[in-house]
One Martini backbone bead per residue (centre of mass of N, CA, C, O) as a GRO file, in nm:
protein
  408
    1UNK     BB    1  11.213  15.752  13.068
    2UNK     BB    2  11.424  15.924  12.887
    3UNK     BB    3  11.497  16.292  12.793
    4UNK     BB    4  11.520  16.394  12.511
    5UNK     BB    5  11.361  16.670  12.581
    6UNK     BB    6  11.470  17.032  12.680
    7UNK     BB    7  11.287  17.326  12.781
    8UNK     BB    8  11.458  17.643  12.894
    9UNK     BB    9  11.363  17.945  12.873
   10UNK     BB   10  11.247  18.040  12.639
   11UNK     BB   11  11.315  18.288  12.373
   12UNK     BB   12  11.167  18.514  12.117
   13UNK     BB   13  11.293  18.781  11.944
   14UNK     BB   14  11.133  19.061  11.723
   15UNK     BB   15  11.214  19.297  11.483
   16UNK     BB   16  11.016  19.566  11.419
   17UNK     BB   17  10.956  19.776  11.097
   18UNK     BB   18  10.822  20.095  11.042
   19UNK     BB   19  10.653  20.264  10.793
   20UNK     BB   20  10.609  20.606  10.771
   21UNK     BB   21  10.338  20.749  10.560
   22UNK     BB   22  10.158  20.830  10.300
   23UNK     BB   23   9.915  20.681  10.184
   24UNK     BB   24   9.920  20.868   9.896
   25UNK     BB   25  10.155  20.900   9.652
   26UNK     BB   26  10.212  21.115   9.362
   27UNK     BB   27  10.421  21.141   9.151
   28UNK     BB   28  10.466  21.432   9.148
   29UNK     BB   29  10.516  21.428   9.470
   30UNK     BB   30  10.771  21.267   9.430
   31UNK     BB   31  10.937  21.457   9.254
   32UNK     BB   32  10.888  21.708   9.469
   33UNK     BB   33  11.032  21.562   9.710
   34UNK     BB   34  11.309  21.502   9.578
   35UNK     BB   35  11.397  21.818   9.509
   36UNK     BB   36  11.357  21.945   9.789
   37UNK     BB   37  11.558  21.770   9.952
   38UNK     BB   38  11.789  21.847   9.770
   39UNK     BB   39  11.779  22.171   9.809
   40UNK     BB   40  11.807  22.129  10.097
   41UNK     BB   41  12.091  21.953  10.097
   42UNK     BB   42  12.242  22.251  10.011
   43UNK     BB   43  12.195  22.397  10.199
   44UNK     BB   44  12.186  22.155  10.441
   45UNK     BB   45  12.448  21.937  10.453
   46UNK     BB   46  12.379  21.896  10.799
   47UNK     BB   47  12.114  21.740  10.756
   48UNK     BB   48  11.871  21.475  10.789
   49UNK     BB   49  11.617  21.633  10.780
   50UNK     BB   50  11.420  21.500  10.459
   51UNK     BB   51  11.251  21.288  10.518
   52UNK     BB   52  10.882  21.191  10.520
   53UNK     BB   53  11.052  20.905  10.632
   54UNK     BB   54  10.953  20.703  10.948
   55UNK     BB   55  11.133  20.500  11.151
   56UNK     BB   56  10.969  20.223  11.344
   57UNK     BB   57  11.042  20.008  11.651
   58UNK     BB   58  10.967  19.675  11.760
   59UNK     BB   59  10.894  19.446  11.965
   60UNK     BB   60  10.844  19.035  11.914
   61UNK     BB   61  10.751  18.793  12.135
   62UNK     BB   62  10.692  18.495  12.031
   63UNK     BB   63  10.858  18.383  12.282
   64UNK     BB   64  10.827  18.357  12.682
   65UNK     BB   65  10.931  18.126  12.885
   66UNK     BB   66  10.951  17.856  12.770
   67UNK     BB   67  10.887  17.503  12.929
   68UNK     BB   68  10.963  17.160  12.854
   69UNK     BB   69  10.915  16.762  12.847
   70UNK     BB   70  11.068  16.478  12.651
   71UNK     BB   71  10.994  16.163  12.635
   72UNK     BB   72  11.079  15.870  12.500
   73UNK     BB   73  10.821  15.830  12.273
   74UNK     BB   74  10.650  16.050  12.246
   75UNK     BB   75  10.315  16.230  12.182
   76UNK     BB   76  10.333  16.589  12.095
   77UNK     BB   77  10.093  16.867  12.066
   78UNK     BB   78  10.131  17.135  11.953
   79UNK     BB   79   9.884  17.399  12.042
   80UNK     BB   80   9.780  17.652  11.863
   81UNK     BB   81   9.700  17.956  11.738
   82UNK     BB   82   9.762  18.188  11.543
   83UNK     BB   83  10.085  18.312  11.678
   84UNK     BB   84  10.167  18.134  11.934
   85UNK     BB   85  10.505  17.989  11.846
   86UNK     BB   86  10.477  17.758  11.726
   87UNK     BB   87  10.686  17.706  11.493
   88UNK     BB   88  10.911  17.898  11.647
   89UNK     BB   89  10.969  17.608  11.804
   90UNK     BB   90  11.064  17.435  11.577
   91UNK     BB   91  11.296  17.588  11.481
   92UNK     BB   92  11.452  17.530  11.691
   93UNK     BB   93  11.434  17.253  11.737
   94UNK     BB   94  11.598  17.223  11.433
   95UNK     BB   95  11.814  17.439  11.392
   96UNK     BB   96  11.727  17.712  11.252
   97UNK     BB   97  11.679  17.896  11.517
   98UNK     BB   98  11.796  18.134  11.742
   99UNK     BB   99  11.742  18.226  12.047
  100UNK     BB  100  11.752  18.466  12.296
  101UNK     BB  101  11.633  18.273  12.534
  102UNK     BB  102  11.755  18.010  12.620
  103UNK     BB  103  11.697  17.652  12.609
  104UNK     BB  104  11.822  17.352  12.446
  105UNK     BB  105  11.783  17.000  12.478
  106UNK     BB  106  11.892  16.718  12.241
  107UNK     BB  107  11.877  16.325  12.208
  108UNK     BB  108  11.896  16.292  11.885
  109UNK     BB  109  11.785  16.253  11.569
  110UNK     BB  110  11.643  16.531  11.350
  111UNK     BB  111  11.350  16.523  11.204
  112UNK     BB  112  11.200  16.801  10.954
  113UNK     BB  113  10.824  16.920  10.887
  114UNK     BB  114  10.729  17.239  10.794
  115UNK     BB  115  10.759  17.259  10.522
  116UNK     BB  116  10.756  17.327  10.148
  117UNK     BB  117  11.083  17.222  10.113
  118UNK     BB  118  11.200  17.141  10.339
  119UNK     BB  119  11.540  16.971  10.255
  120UNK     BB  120  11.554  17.025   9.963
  121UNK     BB  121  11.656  17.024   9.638
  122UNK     BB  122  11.512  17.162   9.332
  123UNK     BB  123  11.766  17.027   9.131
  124UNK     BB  124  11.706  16.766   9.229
  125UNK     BB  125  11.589  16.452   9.265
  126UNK     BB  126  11.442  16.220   9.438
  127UNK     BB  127  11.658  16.026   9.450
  128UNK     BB  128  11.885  16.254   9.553
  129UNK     BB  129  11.707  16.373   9.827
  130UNK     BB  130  11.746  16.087   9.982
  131UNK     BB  131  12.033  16.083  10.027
  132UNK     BB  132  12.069  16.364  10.109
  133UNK     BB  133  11.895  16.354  10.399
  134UNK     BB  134  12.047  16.103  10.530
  135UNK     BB  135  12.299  16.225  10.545
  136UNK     BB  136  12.224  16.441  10.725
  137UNK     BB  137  12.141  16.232  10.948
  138UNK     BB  138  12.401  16.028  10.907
  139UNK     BB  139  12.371  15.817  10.700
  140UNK     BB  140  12.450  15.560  10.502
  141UNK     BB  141  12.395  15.434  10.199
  142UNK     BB  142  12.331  15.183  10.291
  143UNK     BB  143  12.111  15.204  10.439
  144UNK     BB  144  11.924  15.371  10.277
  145UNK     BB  145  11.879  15.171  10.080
  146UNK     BB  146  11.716  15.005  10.221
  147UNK     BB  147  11.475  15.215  10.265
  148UNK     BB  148  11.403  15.298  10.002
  149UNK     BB  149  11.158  15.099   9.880
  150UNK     BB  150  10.954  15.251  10.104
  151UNK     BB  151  10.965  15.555  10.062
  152UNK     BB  152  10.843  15.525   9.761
  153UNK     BB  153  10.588  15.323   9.871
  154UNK     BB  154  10.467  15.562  10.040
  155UNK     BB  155  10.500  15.822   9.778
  156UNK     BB  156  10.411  15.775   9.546
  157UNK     BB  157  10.680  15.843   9.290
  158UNK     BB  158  10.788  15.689   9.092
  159UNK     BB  159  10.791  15.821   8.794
  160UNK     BB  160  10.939  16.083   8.973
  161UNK     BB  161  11.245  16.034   9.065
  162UNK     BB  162  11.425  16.154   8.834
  163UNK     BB  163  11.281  16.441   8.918
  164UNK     BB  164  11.296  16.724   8.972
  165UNK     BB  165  11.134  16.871   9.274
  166UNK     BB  166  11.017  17.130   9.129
  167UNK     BB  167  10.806  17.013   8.979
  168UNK     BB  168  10.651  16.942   9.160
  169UNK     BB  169  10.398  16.910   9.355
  170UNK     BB  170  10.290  16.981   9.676
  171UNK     BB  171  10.203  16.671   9.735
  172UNK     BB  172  10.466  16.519   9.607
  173UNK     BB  173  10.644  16.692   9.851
  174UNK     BB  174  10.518  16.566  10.115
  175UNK     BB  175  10.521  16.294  10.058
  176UNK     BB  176  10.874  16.251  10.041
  177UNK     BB  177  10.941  16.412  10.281
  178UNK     BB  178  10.785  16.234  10.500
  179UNK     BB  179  10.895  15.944  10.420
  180UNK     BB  180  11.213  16.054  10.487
  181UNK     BB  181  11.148  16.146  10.790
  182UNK     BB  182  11.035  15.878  10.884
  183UNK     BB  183  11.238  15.612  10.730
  184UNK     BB  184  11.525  15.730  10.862
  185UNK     BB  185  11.542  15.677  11.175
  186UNK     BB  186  11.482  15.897  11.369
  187UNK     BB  187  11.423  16.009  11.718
  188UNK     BB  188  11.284  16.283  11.611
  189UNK     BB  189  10.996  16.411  11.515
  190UNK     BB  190  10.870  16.704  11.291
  191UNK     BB  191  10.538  16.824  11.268
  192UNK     BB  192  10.379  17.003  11.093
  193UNK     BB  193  10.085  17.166  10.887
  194UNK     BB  194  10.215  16.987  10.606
  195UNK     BB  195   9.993  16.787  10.569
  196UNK     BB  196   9.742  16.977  10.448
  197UNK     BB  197   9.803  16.905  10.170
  198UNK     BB  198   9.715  16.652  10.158
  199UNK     BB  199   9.498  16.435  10.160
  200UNK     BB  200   9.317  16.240  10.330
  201UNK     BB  201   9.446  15.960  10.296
  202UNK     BB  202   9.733  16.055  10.354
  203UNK     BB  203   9.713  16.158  10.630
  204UNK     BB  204   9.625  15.877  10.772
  205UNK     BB  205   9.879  15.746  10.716
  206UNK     BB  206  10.099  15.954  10.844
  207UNK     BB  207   9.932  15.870  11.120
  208UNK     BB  208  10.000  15.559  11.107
  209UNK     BB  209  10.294  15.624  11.121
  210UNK     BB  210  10.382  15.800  11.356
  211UNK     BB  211  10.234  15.579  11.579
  212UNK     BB  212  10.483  15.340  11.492
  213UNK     BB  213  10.731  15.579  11.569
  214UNK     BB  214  10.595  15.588  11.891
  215UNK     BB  215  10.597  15.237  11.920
  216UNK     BB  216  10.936  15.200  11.883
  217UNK     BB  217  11.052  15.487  12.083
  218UNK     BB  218  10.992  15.733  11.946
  219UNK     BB  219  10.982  16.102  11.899
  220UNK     BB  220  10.687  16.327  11.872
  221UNK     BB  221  10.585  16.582  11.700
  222UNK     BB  222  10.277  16.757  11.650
  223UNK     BB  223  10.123  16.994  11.424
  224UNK     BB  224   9.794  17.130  11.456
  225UNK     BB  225   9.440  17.216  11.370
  226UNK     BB  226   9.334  16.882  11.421
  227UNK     BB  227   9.233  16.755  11.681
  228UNK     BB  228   9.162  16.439  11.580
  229UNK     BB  229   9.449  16.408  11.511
  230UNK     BB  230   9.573  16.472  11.781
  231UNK     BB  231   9.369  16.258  11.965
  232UNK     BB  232   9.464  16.028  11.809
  233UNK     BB  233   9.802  16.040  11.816
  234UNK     BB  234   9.822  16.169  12.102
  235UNK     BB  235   9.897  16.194  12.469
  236UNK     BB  236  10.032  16.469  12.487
  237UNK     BB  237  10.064  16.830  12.556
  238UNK     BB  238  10.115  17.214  12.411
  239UNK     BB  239  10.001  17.524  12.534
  240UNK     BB  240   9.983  17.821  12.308
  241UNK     BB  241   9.977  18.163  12.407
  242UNK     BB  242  10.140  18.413  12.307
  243UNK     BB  243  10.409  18.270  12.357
  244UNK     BB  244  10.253  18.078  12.595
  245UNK     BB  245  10.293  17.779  12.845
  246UNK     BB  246   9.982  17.733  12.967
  247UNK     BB  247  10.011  17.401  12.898
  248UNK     BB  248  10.153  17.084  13.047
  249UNK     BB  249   9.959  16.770  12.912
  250UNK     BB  250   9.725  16.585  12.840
  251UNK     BB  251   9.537  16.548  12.527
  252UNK     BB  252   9.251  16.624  12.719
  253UNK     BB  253   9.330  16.905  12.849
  254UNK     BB  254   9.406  17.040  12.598
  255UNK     BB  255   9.203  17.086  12.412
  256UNK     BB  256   9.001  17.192  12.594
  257UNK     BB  257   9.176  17.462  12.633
  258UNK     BB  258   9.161  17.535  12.340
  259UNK     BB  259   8.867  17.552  12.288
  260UNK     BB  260   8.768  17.768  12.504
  261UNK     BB  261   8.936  17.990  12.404
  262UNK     BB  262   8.732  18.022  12.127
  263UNK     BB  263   8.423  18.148  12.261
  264UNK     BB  264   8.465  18.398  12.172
  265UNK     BB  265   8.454  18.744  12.047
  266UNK     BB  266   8.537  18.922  11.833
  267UNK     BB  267   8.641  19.179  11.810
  268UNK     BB  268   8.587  19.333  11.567
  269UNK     BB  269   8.463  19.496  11.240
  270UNK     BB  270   8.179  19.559  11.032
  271UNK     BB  271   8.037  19.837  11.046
  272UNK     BB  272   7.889  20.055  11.242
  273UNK     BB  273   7.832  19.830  11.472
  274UNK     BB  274   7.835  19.633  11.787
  275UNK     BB  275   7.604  19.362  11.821
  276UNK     BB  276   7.799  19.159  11.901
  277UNK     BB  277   7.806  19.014  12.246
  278UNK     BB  278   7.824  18.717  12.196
  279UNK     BB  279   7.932  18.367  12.155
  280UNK     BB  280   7.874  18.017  12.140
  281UNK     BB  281   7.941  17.672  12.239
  282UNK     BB  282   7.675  17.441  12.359
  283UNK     BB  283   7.727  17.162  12.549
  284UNK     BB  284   7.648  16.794  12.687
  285UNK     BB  285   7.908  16.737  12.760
  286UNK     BB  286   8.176  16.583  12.996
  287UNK     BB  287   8.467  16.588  12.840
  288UNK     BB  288   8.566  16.889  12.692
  289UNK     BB  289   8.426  16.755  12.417
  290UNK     BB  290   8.319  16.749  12.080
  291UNK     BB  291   8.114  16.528  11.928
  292UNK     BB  292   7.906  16.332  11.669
  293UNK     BB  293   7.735  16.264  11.947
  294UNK     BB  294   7.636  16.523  12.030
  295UNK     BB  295   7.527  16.793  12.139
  296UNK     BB  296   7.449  17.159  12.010
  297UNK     BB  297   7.466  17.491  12.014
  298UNK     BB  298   7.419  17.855  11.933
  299UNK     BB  299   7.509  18.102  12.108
  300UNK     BB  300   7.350  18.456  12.026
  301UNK     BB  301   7.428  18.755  12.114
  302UNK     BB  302   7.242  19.083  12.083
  303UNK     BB  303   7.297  19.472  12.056
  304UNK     BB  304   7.088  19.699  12.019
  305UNK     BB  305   6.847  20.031  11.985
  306UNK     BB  306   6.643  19.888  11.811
  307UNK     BB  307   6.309  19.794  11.632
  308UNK     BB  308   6.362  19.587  11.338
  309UNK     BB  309   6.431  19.421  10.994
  310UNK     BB  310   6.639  19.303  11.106
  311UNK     BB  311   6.917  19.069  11.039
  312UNK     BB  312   7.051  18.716  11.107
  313UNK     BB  313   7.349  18.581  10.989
  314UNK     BB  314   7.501  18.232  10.975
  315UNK     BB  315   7.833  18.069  10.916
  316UNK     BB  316   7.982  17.770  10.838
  317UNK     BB  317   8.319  17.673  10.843
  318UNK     BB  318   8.582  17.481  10.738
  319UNK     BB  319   8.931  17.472  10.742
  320UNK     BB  320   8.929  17.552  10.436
  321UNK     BB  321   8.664  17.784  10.392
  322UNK     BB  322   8.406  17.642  10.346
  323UNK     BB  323   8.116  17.656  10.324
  324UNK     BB  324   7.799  17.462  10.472
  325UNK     BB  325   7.639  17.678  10.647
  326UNK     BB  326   7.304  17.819  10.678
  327UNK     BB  327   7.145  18.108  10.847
  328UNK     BB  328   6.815  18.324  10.914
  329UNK     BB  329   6.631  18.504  11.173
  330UNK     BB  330   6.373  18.552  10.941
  331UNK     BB  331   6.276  18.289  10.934
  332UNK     BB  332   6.146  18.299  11.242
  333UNK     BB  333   6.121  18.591  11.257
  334UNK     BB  334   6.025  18.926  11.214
  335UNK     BB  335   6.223  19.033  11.462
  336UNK     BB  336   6.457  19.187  11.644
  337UNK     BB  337   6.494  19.260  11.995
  338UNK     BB  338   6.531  19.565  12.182
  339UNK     BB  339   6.865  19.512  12.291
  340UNK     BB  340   6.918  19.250  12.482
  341UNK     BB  341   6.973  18.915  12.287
  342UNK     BB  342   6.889  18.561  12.276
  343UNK     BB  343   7.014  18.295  12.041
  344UNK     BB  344   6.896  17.961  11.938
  345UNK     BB  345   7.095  17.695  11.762
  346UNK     BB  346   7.114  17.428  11.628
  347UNK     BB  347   7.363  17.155  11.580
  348UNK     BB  348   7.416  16.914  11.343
  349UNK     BB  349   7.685  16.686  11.445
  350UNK     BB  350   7.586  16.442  11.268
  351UNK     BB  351   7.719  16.560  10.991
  352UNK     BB  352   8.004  16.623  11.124
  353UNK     BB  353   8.287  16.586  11.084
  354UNK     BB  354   8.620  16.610  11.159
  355UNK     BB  355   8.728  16.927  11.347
  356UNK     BB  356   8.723  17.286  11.225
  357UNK     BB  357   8.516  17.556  11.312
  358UNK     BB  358   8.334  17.844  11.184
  359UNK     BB  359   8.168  18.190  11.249
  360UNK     BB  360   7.964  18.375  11.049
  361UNK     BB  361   7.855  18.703  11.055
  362UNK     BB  362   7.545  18.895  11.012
  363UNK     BB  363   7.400  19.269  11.053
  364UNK     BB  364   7.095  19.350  10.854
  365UNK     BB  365   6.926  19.531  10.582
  366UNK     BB  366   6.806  19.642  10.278
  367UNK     BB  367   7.117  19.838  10.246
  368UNK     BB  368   7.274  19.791  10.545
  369UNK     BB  369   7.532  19.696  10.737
  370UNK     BB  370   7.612  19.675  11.123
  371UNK     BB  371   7.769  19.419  11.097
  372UNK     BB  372   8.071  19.157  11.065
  373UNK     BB  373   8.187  18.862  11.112
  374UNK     BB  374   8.423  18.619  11.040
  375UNK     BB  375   8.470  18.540  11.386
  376UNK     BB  376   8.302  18.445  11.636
  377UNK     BB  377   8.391  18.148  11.614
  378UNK     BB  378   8.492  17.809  11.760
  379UNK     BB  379   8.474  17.462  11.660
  380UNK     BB  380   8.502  17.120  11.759
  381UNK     BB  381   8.521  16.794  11.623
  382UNK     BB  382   8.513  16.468  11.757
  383UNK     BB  383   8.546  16.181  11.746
  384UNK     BB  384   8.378  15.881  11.804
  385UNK     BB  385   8.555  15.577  11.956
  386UNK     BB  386   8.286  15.406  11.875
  387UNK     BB  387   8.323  15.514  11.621
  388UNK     BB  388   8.352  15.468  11.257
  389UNK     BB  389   8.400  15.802  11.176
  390UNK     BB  390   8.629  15.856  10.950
  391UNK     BB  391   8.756  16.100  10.711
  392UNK     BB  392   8.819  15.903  10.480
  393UNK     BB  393   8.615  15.638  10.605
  394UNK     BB  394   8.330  15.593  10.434
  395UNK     BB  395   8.359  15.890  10.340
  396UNK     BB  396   8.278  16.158  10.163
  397UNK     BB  397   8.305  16.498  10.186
  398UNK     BB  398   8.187  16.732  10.418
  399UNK     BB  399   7.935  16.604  10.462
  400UNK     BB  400   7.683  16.406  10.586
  401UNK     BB  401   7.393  16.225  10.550
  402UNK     BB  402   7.117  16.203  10.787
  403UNK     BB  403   7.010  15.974  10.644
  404UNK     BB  404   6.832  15.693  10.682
  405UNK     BB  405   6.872  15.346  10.631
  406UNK     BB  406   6.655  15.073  10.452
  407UNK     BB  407   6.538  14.772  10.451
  408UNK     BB  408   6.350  14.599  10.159
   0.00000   0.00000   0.00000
C-alpha cells in the first residue's frame, strides 16, 4: 500500500498572553485609578509605567516534532488525554491550521467533522450544505446527486432538508455532517470526537459506516476517548502525551500504553493535606487491557497521621460524567490505621459496559474534608469479542444488571 498521509517533524507553537492585576478591584478604584493615571500622564507625557496591568507571554507548545506515517487503507487511532495535541494535529491534517515547523504531506481528497458545525454554513438548509460540502471536495453535482439520497436515509433528517441548518440540534447536525463527510467518498475521512455528541444507536452505526470505507481502500483517522470504539474500529494507532509521539504501533499496543498511562494520582486536591499516596487499578489481564470479563481491584494507598474516624469515599464515573457507584471504607473499618496503608476494593466489571471511567475520592471526618480529588485515576473496560456485548445492542442504561435469568 502506498503512503497516503506523511508528518515530518511537525510542530505548532501558541503564544500565551497573560494579564495580571488585582484579583478584585471595586468600582470606585477603578475611577481613582484612572484619574490618578491620567494626572500622572500629563505631569509626565513620555513615561508609559502608568497601568497596574502588565501583560506576560508563554509560548505553548501543542506539537513537538510529530513523525508518522499512514498507508492507503489504514484505520488509525489517534489516542491521547486532554491537551495531548489531538485536535491540533487534525486542524493541520485538514488544512485548518497552518504548523509551525515540519511538513505534512496527504495524496488525495480530505474530508472532516472535527467539531459541531464545521463546513455547514448555518443560513444554508440541509439540502443546499450537502451540495455545499460536495463541491467544496471536489466533485460534480451529478455525483452528489447519485449520493444525495443515501445521504439523508443515513442522517434520518428527512424532514428537516429544507430547514437553515442553525435551527438543527446538535445531533442532527453531526448526523448531517458525518453521513455528507462520509458518503461523498474522500480519499482520507479525518474525525474527531464529536461523534459523541450522537446517541449509542448513530455512534455504532458511524462505526459500522467507518470500518466499511476502511475496506473500501480510503483511509480513516478517528480520534476518541472509547477505547473499545477505537479498538473495534481501528487496526493502527498513535500515542500523544503533551503534544509528543510517544507510540506508534498496533492498536492494542497503543491503548495499553495509554491505559498504563493514567494509573497514577492526581497531584493536586482540596482540602487540608495531601493523604492519598498511590491509587490504580490491578487486574488479571494479560493482554494489556481490561475487559468486562476480567477480574479487577482498585487499590487506594493513603497516608495519615493520626489514627481517628477518618471515612474514605469513592465514586466511579462514567465518560459522560455520570456517578455509578460509590463506597465508603467506614461501611467495613472502624477506623483507617495512623500512617502508609493500602486498601483494596473488587470492581464489578461485569457489570460495566464498555467504556471510560474515572475514580473520584475524598478522605473527611464529620466536619471537615482533609483530601478530595476529582480524578485518582481512570481506567478502561473494553469488550470481550468473544461476547455479544456492546453497549447499545441488547443493553440500555449505564451498567448491566448482575443478577442471573433462570428458566421456569
Amino acid at each position: 500500500m502506498s503512503t497516503v498521509i506523511k508528518v515530518e517533524n511537525l510542530s505548532k507553537k501558541y503564544t500565551l498572553s497573560h494579564q495580571q492585576s488585582e484579583q478584585y478591584t471595586a468600582l470606585r478604584d477603578v475611577i481613582a485609578n484612572g484619574v490618578k493615571n491620567f494626572s500622572k500622564k500629563l505631569l509626565s507625557p513620555f513615561s508609559s509605567n502608568v497601568s497596574p496591568l502588565t501583560d506576560t507571554q508563554e509560548e505553548f507548545w501543542a506539537l513537538k516534532d510529530v513523525s508518522f506515517e499512514v498507508k492507503q487503507g489504514d484505520r488509525v487511532g489517534i489516542i491521547g488525554r486532554n491537551g495531548a495535541g489531538k485536535s491540533t494535529l487534525l486542524k493541520i491534517l485538514s488544512r485548518i491550521t497552518e504548523p509551525t515547523a515540519g511538513r505534512v504531506s496527504i495524496k488525495g481528497r480530505v474530508a472532516s467533522l472535527l467539531e459541531v458545525g464545521t463546513g455547514f454554513h448555518p443560513e444554508l438548509t440541509g439540502r443546499e450544505n450537502i451540495f455545499l460540502n460536495g463541491a467544496i471536495l471536489g466533485m460534480s453535482r451529478a455525483d452528489i446527486k447519485l449520493k444525495f439520497d443515501e445521504i439523508v436515509a443515513f442522517a434520518e433528517v428527512e424532514k428537516f432538508l429544507d430547514t437553515p441548518v442553525k435551527r438543527y440540534s446538535s445531533g442532527m447536525y453531526v448526523r448531517l455532517a458525518f453521513a455528507v463527510a462520509a458518503h461523498l467518498e474522500p480519499e482520507i475521512l479525518i474525525v474527531d470526537e464529536v461523534l459523541a455528541v450522537g446517541d449509542a444507536q448513530f455512534q455504532k452505526k458511524c462505526l459500522g459506516k467507518m470500518e466499511e470505507v476502511g475496506k473500501e481502500g480510503r483511509t480513516v483517522l478517528f480520534v476518541s476517548h472509547n477505547m473499545s470504539a477505537v479498538k473495534t474500529l481501528c487496526v493502527g494507532g498513535v500515542l500523544l502525551d503533551k503534544g509528543d509521539a510517544t507510540l506508534n504501533s498496533d492498536i492494542d499496543s497503543v491503548i495499553t500504553a495509554y491505559i498504563n498511562s493514567g494509573s497514577l494520582c492526581d497531584s493536586a486536591g482540596n482540602g487540608k493535606f495531601n493523604c492519598f499516596d498511590n491509587v490504580r487499578v490491578i487486574s488479571n489481564s494479560k493482554r494489556g487491557f481490561i475487559t468486562n470479563h476480567d477480574s479487577a481491584i482498585l487499590s487506594v494507598k493513603i497516608k495519615i497521621d493520626r489514627s481517628q474516624n477518618l471515612n474514605c469515599g469513592i465514586t466511579i464515573y462514567n465518560s459522560h460524567d455520570i456517578p455509578l457507584l460509590s463506597s465508603c471504607m467506614l461501611d467495613s473499618y472502624d477506623k483507617i490505621a495512623c500512617g502508609l496503608s493500602e486498601h483494596l476494593l473488587e470492581l464489578p466489571l461485569h457489570i460495566f459496559h464498555s467504556g471510560n471511567y474515572r475514580v473520584e475520592g475524598a478522605i473527611w471526618d464529620d466536619g471537615e474534608t482533609y483530601d478530595q480529588r476529582e480524578s485518582l485515576c481512570t481506567f478502561d473496560v473494553l469488550r470481550d469479542d468473544s461476547k455479544l456485548e456492546i453497549n447499545g445492542v441488547g443493553y440500555r442504561g449505564y451498567l448491566k444488571l448482575p443478577f442471573k435469568w433462570h428458566r421456569k
